[in-house]
KEDREN-444902 format. One line per field, with one value per residue (C-alpha): residue number from 1; x, y, z. Coordinates in pm, 1 decimal, padded with zeros to 6 digits. Example, Ala and Ser with C-alpha at 12.3 -4.5 7.8 and 13.67 -1.06 7.14 Angstrom:
2
seq = 1,2
c1 = 01230.0,01367.0
c2 = -00450.0,-00106.0
c3 = 00780.0,00714.0
This chain:
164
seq = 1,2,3,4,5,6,7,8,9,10,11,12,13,14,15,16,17,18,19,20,21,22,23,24,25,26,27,28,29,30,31,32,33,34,35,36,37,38,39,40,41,42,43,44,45,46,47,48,49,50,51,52,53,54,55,56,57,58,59,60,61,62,63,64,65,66,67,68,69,70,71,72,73,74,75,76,77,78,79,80,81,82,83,84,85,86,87,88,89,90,91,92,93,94,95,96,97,98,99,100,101,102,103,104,105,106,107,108,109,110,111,112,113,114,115,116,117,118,119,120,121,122,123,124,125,126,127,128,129,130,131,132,133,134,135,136,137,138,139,140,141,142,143,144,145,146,147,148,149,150,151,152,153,154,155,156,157,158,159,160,161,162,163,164
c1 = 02179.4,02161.0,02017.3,01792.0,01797.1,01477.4,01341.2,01494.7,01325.3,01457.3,01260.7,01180.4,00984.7,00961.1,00701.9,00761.6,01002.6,00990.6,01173.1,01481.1,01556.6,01293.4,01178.7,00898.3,00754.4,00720.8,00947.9,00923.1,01019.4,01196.9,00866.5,00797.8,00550.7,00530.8,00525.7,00548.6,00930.4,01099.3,01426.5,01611.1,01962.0,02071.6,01839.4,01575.0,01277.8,00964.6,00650.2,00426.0,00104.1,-00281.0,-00268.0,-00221.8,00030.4,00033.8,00114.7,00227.4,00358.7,00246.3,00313.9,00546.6,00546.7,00844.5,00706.8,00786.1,00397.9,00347.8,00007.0,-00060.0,-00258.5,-00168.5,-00423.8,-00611.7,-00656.3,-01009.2,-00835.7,-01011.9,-00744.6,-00772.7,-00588.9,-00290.6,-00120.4,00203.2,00374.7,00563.4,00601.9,00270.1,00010.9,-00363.0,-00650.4,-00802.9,-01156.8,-01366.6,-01679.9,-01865.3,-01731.5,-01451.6,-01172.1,-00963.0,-00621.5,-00450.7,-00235.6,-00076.6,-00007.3,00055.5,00237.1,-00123.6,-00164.6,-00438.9,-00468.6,-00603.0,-00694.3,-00951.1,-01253.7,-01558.2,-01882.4,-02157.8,-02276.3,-01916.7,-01820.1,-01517.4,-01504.5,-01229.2,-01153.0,-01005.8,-00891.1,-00850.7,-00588.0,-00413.1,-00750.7,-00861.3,-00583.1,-00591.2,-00913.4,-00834.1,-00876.1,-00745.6,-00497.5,-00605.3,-00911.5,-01004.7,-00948.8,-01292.0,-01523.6,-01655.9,-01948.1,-01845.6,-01851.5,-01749.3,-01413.6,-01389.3,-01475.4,-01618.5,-01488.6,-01704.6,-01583.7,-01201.2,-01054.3,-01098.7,-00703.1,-00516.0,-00288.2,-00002.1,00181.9,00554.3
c2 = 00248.2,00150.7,-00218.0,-00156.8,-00505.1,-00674.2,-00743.4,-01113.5,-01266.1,-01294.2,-00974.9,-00634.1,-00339.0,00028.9,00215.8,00570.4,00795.1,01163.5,01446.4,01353.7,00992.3,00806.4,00515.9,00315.8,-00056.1,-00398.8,-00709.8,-01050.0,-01130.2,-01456.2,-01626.6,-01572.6,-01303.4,-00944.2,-00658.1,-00279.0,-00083.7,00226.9,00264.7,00577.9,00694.2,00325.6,00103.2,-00080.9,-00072.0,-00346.5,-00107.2,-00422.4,-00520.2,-00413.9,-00784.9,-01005.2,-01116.0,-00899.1,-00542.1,-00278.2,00085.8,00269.1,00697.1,00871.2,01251.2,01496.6,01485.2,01054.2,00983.8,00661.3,00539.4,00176.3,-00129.6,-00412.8,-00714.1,-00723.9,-01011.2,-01060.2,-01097.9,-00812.5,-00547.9,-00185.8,00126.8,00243.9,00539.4,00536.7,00766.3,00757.4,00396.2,00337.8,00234.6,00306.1,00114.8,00435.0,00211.5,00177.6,00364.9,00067.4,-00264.2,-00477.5,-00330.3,-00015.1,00116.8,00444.8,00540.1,00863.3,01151.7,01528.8,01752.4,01855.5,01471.3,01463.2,01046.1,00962.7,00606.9,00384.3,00171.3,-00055.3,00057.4,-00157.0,-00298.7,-00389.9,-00122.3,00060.7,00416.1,00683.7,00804.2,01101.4,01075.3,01412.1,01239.5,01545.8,01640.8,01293.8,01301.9,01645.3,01513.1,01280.6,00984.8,00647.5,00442.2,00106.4,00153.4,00231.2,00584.7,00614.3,00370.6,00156.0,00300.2,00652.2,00948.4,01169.3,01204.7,00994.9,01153.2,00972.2,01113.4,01022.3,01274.6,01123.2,00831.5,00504.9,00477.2,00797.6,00983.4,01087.4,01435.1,01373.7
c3 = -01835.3,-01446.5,-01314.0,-01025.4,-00921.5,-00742.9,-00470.1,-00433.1,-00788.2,-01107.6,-01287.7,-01208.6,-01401.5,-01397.2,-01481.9,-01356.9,-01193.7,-01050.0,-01113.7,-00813.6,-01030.1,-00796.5,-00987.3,-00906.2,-01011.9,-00944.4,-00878.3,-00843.0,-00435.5,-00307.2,-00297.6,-00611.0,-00546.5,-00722.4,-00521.4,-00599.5,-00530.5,-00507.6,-00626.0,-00449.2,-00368.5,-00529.0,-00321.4,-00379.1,-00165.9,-00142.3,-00086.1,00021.7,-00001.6,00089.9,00277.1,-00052.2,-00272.6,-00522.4,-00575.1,-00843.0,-00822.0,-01168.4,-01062.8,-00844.8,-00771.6,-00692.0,-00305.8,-00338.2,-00291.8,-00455.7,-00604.8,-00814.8,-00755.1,-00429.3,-00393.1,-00036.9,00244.5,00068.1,-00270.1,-00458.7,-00652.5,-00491.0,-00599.1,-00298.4,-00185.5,-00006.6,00165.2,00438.4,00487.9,00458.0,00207.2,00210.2,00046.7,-00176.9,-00243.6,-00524.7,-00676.8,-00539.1,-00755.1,-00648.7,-00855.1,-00891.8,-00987.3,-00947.2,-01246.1,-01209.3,-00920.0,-00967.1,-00702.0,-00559.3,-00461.7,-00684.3,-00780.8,-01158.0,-01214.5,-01295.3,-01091.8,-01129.7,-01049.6,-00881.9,-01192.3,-01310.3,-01576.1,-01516.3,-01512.0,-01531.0,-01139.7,-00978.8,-00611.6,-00440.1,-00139.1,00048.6,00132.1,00263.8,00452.8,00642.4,00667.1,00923.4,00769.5,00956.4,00858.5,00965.1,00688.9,00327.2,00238.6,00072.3,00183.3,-00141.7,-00245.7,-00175.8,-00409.9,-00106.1,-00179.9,-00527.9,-00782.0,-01103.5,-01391.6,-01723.4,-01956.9,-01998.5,-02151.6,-01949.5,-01952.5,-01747.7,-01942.6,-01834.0,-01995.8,-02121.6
């Protein structure tokens, strides 16, 4: 068994970790805070926020792409991506809530999101293509609202799976 320490707090939890040892969760900072990590090559790494307090990584693929929840400057809880040093704001299917649960090696993003009238609904975010897309990276992903590049999924559990 191997501590991966925190990020300055007095707990950390992991959730997932890719195929290369990459683990990925959330720790309680120096201020008491909880933000999402990645533990590689014996480090510990805070991934930040979406502009709040609060964030959580929850799925890691073998390319290190990083999805999970992070609170925004307006308060609301939208699901991220990071890569690269940076995260993105993937939206909602028009509530104020979403989280992304798991990524496969095709960046494909499964998760979950409210709707407008406040149920929550399976989701599937198709990122890579976003991305090539030329998407910016001083906004949302998929504007809320959106079913251009969000896909609502009603045919699958409410929670993502993910396979063993």
């Amino acid at each position: 068994m191997q501590d991966l320490g925190t990020l300055g707090g007095n707990r950390s939890e992991a959730y997932d970790l890719n195929n290369y040892g990459t683990v990925v969760g959330e720790s309680k900072t120096a201020s008491d805070e909880t933000h999402a990590f990645i533990w590689r090559d014996g480090a510990i790494e805070d991934l930040g926020t979406l502009g709040g307090s609060f964030s959580r990584a929850t799925g890691i693929n073998d390319q290190g792409e990083v999805v999970g929840m992070s609170s925004t400057s307006s308060g609301e809880n939208h699901a991220f991506i990071w890569s690269d040093g940076q995260m993105r704001d993937l939206g909602t299917l028009g509530g104020n809530w979403s989280m992304a649960l798991a990524i496969n090696e095709k960046g494909q993003v499964a998760g979950e999101a409210k709707v407008a009238g406040g149920a929550v609904h399976g989701a599937l975010w198709k990122t890579r293509w976003a991305f090539e897309g030329g998407s910016s990276l001083d906004r949302p992903l998929i504007a809320s609202g959106s079913d251009l590049d969000l896909t609502l999924r009603q045919d699958c559990p409410s929670r993502a799976l993910r396979a063993p």
